[in-house]
N, C-alpha and C positions, 0 to 999 in steps of 0.2 A: 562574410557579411551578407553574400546573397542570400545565402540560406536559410540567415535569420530573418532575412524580407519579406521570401517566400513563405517559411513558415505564420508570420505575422501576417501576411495580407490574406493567406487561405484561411486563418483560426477568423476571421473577420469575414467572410463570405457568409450570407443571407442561408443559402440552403448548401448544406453536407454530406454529399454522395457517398458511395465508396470509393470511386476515384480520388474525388478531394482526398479520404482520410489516405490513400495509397500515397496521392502528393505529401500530405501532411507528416505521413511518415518518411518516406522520402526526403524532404526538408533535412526533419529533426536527426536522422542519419548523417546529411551529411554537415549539418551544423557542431554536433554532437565530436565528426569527425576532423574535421580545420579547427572546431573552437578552442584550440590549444594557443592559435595566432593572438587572443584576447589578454591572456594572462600567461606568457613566456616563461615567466620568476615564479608561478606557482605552482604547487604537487599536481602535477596532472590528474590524480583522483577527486579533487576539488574542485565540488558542483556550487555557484551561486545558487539560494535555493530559489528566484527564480527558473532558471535554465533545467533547477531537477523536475520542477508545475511541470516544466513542457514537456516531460515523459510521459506524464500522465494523462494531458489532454486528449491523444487521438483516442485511446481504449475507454474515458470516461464519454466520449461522443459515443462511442460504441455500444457502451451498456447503457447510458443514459437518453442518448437520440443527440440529434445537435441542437442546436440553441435556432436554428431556424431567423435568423433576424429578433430573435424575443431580445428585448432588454436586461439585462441585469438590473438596473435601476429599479424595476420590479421589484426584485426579491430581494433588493436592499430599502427599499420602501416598506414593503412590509416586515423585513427587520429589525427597523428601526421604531416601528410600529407596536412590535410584538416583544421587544425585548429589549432596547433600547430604552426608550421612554417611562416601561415600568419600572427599571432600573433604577433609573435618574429618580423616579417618587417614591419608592421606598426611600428605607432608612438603612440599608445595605447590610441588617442585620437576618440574617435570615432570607436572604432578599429573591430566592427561586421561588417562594413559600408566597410571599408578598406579590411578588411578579403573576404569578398565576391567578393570586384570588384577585389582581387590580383586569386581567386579560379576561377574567370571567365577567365581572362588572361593566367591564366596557363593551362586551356582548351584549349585557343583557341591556344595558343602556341602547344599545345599535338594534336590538328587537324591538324595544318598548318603542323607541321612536319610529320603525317603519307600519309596529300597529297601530298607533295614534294618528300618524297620515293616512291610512286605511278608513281609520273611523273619523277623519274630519274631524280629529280633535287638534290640531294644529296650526288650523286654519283660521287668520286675523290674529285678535289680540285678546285676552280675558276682559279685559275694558270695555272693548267694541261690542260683546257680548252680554252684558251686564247692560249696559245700554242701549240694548236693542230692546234687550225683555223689558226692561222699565219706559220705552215710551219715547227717549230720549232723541 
């Protein structure tokens, strides 16, 4: 159980050295090695696939860098953004096809509007405009 604490409290540290990943693997050694004490009655070659992620994580910091404190919630935000939501508006026929051309549109919508703030076309109301020029 320590081991799984250890490994859990270092994959949670802000910045990931190489020491860290030296601990991290360390840990996952010797988790890997007691974690028999968890499930006594099953085939010892049987990885929850939990427990198989955590093989992976110290060499994906490796090739990828570490997560540095960055959020996940990020890049499930823009997930949900980018692929979720298009999802959900299609008609699920076709729906990669739809997905794309809805993430093009929402582009171009998110260009038009930060041009139109540039040119102070966004600014007040078409009313308050119309109303000025006539006098009102």
């Amino acid at each position: 159980m320590h081991a799984l604490l250890e490994f859990c409290y270092l994959m949670h540290c802000s910045t990931i050295i190489n020491t860290t990943l030296i601990a991290i693997n360390d840990a996952l050694e010797h988790f890997h090695q007691y974690c028999k004490v968890f499930y006594p009655d099953i085939v010892s070659t049987f990885l929850l696939h939990c427990q198989h992620a955590m093989t992976h994580y110290p060499d994906l910091i490796h090739l990828f860098d570490a997560p540095n404190g960055s959020c996940s919630s990020i890049t499930e935000s823009k997930h949900i953004k980018a692929v979720k939501q298009p999802y959900r508006w299609s008609n699920h026929h076709n729906a990669l096809r739809q997905m794309l051309i809805t993430n093009q549109q929402l582009d171009k919508l998110a260009q038009c509007h930060i041009d139109f703030n540039q040119c102070k076309m966004l600014n007040g109301m078409c009313v308050s405009y119309v109303l000025k020029d006539s006098g009102r």
